[in-house]
C-alpha positions in Angstrom: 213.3 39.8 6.4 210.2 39.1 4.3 209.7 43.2 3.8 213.9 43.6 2.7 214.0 40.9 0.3 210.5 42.4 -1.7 212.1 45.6 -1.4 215.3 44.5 -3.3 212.9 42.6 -6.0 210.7 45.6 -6.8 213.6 47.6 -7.0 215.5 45.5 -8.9 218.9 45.7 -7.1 221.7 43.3 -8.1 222.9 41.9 -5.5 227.1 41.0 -5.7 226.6 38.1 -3.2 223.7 35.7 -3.4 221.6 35.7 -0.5 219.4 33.0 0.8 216.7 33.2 3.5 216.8 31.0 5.8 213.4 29.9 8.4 214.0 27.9 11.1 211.2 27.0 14.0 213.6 24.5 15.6 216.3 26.9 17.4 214.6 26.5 21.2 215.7 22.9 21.4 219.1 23.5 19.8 219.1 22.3 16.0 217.9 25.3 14.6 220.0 26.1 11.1 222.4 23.0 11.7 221.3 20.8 8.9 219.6 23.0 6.4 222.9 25.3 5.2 224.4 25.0 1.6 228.7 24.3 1.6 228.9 27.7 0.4 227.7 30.0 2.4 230.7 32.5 4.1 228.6 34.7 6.5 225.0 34.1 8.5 223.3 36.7 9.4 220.8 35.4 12.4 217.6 38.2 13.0 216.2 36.9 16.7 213.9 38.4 18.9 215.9 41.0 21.8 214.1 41.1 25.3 213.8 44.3 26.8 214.3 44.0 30.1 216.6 45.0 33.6 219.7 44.1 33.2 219.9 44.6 29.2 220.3 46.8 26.7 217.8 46.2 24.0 215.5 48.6 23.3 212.0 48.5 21.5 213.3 51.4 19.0 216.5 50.8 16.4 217.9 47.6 15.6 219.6 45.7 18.8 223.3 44.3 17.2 223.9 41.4 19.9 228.0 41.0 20.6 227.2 37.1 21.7 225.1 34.9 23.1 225.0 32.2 25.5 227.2 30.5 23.7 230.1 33.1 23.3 230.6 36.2 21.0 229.8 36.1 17.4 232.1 37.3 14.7 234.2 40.8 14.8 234.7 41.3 12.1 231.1 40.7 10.8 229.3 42.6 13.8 231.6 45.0 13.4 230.6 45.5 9.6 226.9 45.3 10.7 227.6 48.4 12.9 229.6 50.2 10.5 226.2 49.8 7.9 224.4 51.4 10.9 226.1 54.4 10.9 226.9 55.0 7.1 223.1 54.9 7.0 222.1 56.7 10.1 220.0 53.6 11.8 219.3 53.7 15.2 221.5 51.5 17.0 222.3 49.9 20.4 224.9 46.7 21.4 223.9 44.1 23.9 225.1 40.4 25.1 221.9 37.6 25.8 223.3 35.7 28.0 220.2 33.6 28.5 219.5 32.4 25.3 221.4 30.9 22.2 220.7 31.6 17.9 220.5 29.7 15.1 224.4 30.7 14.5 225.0 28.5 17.0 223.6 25.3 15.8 225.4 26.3 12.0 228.7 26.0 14.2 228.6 23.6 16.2 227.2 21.6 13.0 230.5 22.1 11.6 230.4 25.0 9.4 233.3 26.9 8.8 231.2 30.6 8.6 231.2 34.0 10.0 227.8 34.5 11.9 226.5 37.4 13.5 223.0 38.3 15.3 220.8 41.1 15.0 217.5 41.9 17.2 214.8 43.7 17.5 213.2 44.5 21.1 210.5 42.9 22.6 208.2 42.9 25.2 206.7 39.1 26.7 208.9 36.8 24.4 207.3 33.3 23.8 203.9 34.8 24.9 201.7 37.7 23.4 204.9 39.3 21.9 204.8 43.2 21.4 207.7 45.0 19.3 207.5 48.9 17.8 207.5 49.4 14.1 210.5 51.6 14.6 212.8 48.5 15.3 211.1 46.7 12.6 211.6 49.3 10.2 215.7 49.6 11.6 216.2 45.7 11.2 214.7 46.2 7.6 216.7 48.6 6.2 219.8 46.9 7.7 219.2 44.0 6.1 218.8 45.8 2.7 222.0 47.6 3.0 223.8 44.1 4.1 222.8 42.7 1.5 224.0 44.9 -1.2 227.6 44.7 0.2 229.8 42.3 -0.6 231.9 39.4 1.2 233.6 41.1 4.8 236.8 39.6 3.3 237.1 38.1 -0.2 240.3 35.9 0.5 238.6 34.3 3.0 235.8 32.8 0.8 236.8 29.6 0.9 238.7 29.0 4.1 238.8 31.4 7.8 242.5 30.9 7.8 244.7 31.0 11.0 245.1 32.7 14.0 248.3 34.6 12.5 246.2 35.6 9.1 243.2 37.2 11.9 243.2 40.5 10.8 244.5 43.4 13.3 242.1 45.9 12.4 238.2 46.6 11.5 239.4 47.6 8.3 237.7 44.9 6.0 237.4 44.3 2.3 234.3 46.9 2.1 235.1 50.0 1.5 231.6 51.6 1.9 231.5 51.0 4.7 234.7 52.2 6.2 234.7 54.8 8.8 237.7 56.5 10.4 237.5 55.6 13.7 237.4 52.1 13.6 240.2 51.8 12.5 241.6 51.1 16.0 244.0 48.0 17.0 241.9 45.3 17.8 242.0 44.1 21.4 245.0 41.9 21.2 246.5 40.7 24.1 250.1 41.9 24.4 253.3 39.7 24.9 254.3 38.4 28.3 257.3 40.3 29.5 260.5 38.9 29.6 261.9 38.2 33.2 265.0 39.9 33.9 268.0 38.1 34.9 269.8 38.9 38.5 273.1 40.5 37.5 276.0 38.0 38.3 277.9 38.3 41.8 281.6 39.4 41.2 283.9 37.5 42.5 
């Protein structure tokens, strides 16, 4: 995080959102980023450690976008944008779900704030004890971060409020174009209507 914001300083890139780092060394006993957040920040990025190990899909190369956590998933719309930045700018990639462990954008929501959180990670070997990564997924959570931050706000008529459940939007499509790609523009998984029981036809008399 340190290494993306000096690289947008010595390059001098305007950013269209401002961006604030956030350091936390409390999110093991479950505070974490639940009292240090300004009333105005609309999306949270978390970047978390991702164990590689059986039974996940982390990897020590690319940058490891996590889908939820112990808590339950994270934002669509959000992780999906994430992904989308991937691929626009060709960084190595892989999904996975830790269901063992829980973020900081946990403690910002259960705090009470009304924000759009997502988690990326890179992978790890021996977490919490002589920790060992590879520069590539270093390098891949880097130059994610510098391409998230010079997009804008997933959805601008959301800045203030979420909105409700009929206002969700039914598509990936969000309000960044550059990062639009044609096929994600799929139907999200909604679940369809019940179906209506049909009547037994009336006996004639």
């Amino acid at each position: 995080m340190l290494t993306a914001a000096k690289y947008v300083k010595d390059h001098g890139i305007e950013l269209p959102v401002e961006c604030h780092l956030l350091f936390t060394i409390s999110e093991e006993v479950g505070s974490g980023a639940s009292a240090v957040l300004h009333g105005d920040v609309a999306e949270m990025v978390s970047i978390d450690n991702g164990t590689v190990a059986p039974g996940q899909n982390s990897r020590e190369h690319g940058v490891t976008i996590a889908m939820g956590d112990s808590t339950g998933p994270f934002d669509y719309h959000l992780t999906h944008h994430l992904l989308n930045l991937c691929a626009k700018n060709a960084i190595g990639h892989q999904r996975d779900i830790f269901k063992y462990y829980r973020c900081d954008s946990a403690s910002a929501l259960e705090a009470g704030n009304d924000i759009r959180t997502a988690l990326v990670t890179f992978g790890v070997d021996a977490s919490h004890g002589y920790e060992r990564t590879h520069l590539d997924a270093l390098l891949s959570v880097t130059r994610l971060m510098v391409a998230y931050c010079q997009t804008n706000l997933v959805y601008q008529r959301q800045r203030k409020h979420l909105g409700t459940l009929q206002t969700f939007p039914k598509v990936k499509k969000t309000d960044v174009p550059l990062t639009q790609l044609e096929q994600t523009e799929s139907q999200a998984q909604i679940p369809p209507p019940a179906p209506r029981e049909k009547k037994a036809p009336r006996a004639k008399k």
